[in-house]
Backbone and ligand atoms as CSV (ligand in chain L), in Angstrom:
chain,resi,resn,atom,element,x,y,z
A,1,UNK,N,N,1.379,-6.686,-21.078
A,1,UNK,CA,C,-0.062,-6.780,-21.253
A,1,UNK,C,C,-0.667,-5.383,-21.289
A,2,UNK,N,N,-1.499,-5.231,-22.221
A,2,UNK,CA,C,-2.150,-3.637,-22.483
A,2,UNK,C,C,-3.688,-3.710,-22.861
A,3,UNK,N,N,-4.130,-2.925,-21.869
A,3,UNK,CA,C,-5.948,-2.938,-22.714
A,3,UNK,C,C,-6.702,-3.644,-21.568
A,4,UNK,N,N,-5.864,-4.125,-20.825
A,4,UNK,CA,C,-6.760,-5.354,-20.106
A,4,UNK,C,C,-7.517,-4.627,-18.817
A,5,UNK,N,N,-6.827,-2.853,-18.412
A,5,UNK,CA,C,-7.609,-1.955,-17.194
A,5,UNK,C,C,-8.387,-1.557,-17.844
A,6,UNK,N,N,-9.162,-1.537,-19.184
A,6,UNK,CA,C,-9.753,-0.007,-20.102
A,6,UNK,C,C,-11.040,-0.439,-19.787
A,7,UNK,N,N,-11.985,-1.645,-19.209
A,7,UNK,CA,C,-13.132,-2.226,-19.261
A,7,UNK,C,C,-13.776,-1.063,-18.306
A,8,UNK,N,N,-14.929,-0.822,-18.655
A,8,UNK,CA,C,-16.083,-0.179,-17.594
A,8,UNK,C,C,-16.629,-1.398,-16.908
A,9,UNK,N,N,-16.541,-2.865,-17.149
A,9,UNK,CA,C,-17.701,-3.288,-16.478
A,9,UNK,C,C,-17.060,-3.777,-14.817
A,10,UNK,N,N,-17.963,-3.774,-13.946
A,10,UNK,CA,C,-17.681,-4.009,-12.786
A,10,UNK,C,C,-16.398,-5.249,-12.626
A,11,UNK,N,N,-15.728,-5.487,-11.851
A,11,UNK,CA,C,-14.745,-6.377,-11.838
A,11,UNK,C,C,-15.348,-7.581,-10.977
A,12,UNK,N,N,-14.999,-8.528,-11.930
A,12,UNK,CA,C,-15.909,-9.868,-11.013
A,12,UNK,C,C,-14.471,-10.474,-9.664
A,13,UNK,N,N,-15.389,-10.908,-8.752
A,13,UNK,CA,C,-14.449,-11.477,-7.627
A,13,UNK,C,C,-13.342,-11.954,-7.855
A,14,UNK,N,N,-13.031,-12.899,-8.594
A,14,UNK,CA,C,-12.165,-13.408,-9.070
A,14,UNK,C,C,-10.798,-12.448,-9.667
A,15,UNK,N,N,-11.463,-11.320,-9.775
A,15,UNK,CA,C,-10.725,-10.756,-10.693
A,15,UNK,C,C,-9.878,-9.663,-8.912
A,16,UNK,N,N,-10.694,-9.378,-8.451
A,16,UNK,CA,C,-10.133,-8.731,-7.128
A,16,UNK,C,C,-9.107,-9.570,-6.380
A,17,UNK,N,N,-9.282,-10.857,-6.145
A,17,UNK,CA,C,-8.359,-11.957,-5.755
A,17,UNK,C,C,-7.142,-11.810,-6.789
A,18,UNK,N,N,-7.113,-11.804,-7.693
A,18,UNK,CA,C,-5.734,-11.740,-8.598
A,18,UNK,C,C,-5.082,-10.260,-8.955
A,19,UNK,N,N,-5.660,-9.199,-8.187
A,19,UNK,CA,C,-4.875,-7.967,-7.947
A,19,UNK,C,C,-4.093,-8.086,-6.741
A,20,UNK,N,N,-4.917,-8.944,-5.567
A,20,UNK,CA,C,-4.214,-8.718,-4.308
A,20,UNK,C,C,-2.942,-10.197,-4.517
A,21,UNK,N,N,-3.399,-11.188,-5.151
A,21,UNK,CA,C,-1.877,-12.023,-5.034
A,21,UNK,C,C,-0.753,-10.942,-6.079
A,22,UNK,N,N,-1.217,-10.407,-7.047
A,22,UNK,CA,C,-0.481,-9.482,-7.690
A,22,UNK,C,C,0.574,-8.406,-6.582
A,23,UNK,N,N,-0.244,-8.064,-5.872
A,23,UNK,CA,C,0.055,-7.088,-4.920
A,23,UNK,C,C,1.077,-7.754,-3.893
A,24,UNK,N,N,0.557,-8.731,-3.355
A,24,UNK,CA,C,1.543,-9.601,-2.620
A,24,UNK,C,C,2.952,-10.168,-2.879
A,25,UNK,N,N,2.740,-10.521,-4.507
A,25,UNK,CA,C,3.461,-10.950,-4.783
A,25,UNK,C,C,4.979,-9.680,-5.385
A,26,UNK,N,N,3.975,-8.408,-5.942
A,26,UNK,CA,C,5.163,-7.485,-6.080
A,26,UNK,C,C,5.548,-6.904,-4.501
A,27,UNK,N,N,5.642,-7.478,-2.993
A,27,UNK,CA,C,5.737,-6.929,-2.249
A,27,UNK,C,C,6.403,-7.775,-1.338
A,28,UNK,N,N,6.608,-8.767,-2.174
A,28,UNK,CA,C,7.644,-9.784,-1.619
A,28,UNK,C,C,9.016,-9.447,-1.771
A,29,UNK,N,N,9.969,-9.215,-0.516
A,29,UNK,CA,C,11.411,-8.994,-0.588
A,29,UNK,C,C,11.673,-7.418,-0.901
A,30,UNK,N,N,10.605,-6.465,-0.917
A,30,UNK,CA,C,10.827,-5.441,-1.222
A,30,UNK,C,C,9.628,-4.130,-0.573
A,31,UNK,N,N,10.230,-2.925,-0.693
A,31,UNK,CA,C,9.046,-2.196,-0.071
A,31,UNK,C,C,8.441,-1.176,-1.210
A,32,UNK,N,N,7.436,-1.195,-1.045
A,32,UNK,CA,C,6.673,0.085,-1.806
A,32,UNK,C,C,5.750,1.206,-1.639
A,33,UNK,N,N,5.712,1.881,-2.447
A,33,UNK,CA,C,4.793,2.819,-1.688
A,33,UNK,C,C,3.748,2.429,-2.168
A,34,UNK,N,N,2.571,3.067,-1.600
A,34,UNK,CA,C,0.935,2.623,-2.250
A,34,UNK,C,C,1.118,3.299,-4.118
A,35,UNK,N,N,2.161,4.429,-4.161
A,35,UNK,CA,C,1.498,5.023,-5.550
A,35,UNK,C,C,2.582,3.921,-6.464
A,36,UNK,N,N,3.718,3.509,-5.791
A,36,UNK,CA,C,3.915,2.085,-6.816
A,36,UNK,C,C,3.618,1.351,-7.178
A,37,UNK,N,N,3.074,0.502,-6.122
A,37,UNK,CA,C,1.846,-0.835,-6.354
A,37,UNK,C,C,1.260,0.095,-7.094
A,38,UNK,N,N,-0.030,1.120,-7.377
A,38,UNK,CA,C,-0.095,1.347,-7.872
A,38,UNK,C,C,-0.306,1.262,-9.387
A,39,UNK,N,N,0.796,1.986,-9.706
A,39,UNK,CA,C,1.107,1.628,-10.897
A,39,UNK,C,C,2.014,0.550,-11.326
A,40,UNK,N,N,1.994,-0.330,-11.025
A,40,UNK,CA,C,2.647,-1.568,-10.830
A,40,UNK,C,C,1.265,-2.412,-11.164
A,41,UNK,N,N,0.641,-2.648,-10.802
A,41,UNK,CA,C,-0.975,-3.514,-10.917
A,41,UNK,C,C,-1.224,-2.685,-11.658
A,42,UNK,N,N,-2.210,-1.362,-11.938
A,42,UNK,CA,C,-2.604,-0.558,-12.871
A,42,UNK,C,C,-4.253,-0.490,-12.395
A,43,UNK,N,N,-4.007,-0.463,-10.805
A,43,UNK,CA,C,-5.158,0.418,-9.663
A,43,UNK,C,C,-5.114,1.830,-9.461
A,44,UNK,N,N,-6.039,2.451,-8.716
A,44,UNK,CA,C,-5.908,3.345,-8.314
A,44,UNK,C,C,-5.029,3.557,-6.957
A,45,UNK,N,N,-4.230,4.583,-6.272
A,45,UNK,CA,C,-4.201,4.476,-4.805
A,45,UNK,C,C,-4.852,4.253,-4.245
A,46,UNK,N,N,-6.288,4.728,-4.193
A,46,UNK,CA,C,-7.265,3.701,-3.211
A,46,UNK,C,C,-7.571,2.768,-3.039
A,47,UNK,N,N,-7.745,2.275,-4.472
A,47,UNK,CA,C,-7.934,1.047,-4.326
A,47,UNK,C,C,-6.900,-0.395,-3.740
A,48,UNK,N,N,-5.588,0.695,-4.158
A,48,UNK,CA,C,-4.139,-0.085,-3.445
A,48,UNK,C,C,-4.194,-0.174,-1.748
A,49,UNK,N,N,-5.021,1.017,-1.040
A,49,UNK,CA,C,-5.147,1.181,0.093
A,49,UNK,C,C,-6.110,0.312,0.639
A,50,UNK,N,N,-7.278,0.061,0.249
A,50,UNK,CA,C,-8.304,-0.949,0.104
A,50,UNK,C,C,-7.681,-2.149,-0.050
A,51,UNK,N,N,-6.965,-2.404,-0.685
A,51,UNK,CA,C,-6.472,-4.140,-1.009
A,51,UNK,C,C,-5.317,-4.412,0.678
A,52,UNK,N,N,-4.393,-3.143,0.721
A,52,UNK,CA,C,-3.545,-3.480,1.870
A,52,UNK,C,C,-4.155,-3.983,2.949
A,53,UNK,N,N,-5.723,-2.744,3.332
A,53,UNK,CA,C,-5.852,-2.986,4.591
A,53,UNK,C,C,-6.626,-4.570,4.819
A,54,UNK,N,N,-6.983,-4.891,3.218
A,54,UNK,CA,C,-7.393,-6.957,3.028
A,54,UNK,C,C,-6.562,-7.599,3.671
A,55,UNK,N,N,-5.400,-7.290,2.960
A,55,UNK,CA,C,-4.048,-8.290,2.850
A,55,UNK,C,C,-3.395,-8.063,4.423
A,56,UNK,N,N,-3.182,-7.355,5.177
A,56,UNK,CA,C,-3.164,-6.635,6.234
A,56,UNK,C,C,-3.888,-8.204,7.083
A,57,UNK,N,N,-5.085,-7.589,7.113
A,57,UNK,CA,C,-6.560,-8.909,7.991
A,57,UNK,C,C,-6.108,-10.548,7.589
A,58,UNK,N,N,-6.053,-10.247,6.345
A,58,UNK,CA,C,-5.735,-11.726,5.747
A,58,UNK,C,C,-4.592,-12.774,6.172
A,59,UNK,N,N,-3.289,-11.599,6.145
A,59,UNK,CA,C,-2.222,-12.332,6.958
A,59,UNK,C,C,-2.256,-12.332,8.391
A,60,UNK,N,N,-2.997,-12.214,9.070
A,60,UNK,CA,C,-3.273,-12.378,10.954
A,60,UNK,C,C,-3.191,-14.156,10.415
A,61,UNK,N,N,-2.109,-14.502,11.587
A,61,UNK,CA,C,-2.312,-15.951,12.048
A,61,UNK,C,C,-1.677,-16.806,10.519
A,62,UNK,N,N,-0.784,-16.132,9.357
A,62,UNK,CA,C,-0.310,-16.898,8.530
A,62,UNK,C,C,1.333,-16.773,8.685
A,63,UNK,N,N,1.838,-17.787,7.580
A,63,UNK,CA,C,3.328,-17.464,7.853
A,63,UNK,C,C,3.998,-15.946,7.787
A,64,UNK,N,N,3.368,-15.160,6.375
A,64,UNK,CA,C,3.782,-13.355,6.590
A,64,UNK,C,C,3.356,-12.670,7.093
A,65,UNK,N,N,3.419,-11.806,7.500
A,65,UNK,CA,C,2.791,-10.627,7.521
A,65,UNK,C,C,3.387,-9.109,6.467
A,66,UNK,N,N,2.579,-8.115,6.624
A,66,UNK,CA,C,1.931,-6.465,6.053
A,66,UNK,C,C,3.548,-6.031,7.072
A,67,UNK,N,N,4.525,-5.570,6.545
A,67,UNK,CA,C,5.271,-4.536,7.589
A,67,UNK,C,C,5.161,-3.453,6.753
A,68,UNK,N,N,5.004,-2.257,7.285
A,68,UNK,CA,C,4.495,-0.531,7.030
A,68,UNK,C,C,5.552,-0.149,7.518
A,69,UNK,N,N,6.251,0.432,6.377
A,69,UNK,CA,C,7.706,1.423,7.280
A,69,UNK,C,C,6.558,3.198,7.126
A,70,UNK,N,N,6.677,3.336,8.297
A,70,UNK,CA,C,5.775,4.844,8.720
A,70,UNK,C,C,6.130,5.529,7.630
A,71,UNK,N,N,5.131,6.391,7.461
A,71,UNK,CA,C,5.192,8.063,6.537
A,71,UNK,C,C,6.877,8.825,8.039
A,72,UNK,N,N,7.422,9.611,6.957
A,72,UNK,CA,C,7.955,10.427,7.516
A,72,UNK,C,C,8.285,11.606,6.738
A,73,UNK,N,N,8.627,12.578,7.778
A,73,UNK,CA,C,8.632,14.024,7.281
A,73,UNK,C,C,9.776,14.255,6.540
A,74,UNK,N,N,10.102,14.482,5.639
A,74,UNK,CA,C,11.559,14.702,5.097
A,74,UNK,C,C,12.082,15.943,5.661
A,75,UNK,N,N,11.030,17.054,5.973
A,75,UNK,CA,C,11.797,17.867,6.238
A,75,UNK,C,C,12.654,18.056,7.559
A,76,UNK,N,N,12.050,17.549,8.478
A,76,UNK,CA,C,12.490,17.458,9.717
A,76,UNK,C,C,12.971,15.991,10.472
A,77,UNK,N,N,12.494,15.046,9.441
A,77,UNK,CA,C,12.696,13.602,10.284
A,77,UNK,C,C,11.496,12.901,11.153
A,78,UNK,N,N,10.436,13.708,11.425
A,78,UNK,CA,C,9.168,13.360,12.206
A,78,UNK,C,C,8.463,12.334,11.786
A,79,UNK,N,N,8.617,11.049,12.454
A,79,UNK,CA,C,7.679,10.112,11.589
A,79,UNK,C,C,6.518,9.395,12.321
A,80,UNK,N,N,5.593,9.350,11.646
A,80,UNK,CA,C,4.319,9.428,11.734
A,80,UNK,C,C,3.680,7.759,12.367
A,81,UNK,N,N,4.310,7.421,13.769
A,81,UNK,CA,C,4.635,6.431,13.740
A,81,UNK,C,C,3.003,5.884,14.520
A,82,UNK,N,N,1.895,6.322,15.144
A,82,UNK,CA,C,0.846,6.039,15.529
A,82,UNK,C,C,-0.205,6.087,14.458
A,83,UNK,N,N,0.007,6.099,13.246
A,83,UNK,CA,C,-1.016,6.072,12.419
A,83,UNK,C,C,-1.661,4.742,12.582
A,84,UNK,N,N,-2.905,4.322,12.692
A,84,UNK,CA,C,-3.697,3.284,12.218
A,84,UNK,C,C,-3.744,2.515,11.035
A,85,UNK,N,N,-4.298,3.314,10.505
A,85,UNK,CA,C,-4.912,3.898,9.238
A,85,UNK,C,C,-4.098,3.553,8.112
A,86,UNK,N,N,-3.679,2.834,7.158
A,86,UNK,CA,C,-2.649,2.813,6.220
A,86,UNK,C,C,-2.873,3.743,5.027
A,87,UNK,N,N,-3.482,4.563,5.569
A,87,UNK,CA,C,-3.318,6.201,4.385
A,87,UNK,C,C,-2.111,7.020,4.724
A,88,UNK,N,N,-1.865,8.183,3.958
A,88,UNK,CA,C,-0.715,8.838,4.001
A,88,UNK,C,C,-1.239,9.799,4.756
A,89,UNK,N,N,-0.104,10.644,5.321
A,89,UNK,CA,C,-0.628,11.890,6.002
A,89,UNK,C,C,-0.684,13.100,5.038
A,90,UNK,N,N,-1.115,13.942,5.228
A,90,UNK,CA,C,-0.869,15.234,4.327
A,90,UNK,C,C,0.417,16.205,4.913
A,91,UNK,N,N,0.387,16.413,6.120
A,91,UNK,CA,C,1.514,16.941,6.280
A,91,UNK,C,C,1.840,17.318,7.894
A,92,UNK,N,N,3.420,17.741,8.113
A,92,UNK,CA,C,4.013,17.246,9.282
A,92,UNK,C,C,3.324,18.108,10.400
A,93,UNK,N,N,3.059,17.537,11.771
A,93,UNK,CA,C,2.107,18.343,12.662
A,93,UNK,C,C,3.482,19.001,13.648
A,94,UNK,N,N,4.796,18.577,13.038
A,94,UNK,CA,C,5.467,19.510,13.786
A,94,UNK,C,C,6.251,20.845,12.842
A,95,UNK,N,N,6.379,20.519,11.900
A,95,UNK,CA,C,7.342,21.752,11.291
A,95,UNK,C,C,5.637,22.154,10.024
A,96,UNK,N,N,4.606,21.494,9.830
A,96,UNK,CA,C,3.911,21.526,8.710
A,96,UNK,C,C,4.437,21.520,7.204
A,97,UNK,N,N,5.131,21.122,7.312
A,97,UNK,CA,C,5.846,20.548,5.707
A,97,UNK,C,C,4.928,19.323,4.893
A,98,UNK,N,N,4.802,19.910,3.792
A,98,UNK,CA,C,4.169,18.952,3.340
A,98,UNK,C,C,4.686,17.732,2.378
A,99,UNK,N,N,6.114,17.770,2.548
A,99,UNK,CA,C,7.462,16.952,2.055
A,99,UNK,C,C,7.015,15.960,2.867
A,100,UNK,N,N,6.075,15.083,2.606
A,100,UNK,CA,C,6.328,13.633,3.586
A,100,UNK,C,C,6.785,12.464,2.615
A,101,UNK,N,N,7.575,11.535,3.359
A,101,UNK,CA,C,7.563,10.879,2.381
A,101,UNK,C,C,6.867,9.289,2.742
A,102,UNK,N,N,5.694,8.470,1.650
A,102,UNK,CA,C,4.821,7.602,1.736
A,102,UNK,C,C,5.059,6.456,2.709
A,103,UNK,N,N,4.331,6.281,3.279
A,103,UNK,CA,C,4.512,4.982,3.802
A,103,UNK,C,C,4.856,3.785,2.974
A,104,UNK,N,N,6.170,3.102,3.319
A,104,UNK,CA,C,6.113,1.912,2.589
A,104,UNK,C,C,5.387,0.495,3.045
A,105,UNK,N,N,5.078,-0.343,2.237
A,105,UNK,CA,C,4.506,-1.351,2.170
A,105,UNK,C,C,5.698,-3.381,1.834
A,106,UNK,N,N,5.891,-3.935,2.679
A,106,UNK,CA,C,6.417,-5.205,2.302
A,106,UNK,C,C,5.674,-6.142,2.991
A,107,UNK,N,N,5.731,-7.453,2.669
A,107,UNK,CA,C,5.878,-8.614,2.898
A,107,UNK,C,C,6.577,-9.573,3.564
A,108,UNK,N,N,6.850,-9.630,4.882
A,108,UNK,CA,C,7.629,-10.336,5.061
A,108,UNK,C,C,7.485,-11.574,6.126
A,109,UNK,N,N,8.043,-12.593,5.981
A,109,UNK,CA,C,8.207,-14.382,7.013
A,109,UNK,C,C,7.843,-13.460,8.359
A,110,UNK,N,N,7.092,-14.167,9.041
A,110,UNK,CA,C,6.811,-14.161,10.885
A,110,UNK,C,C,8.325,-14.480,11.489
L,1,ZN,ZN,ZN,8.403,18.041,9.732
C-alpha cells in the first residue's frame, strides 16, 4: 500500500485505533524498537511513543501486556533499567557513550 501517509488532513479517530491494532499486532511474538514500528506503520517515533504509552494503559487488567526490554549501553553494558518514561535515553550516565541501544517493545500473554 503507497500514498495512503501523504494526506495533510487531520487523522480521524478511527483512523488512530487502526495504527495502534497495527502496532499491536506487528508486536506480537516479537520485539521492536520504537524506530521499527516506526517504519513499519509509516508514523513518526513519536508518535510510535505516544501510541505505546496507549497500548501500555490499555493492556492493564487484559490477557497481554507492553514488555520493554530496557535501553542499554553498548558500550559498557549499563542498562537503563528505572526509566519510566518509554523514550530512549541519549546517553550512558556511566561511561557517557552515546552507543545506546533502543528500548525494545513486545507483546506478550499474562
Ligand atoms: Zn556506558
Amino acid at each position: 500500500m503507497t500514498g495512503r501517509h501523504n494526506k495533510r488532513e487531520p487523522l480521524p479517530a478511527e483512523r488512530h485505533d487502526t495504527i495502534r491494532h497495527e502496532i499491536m499486532h506487528e508486536l506480537g511474538g516479537i520485539s521492536l524498537s520504537a524506530r521499527e514500528i516506526s517504519e513499519k506503520v509509516g508514523i513518526s517515533e513519536k508518535a510510535v511513543a505516544d501510541h505505546l504509552e496507549h497500548i501500555h494503559r490499555s493492556l492493564a487488567g487484559s490477557t497481554g501486556k507492553l514488555l520493554v526490554t530496557p535501553a542499554a549501553c553498548i558500550a559498557c553494558g549499563f542498562v537503563f533499567r528505572k526509566r519510566e518514561r518509554l523514550k530512549k535515553p541519549g546517553r550512558c550516565p556511566v561511561c557517557h557513550s552515546e552507543h545506546i541501544q533502543d528500548p525494545l517493545y513486545s507483546i506478550i500473554p499474562r
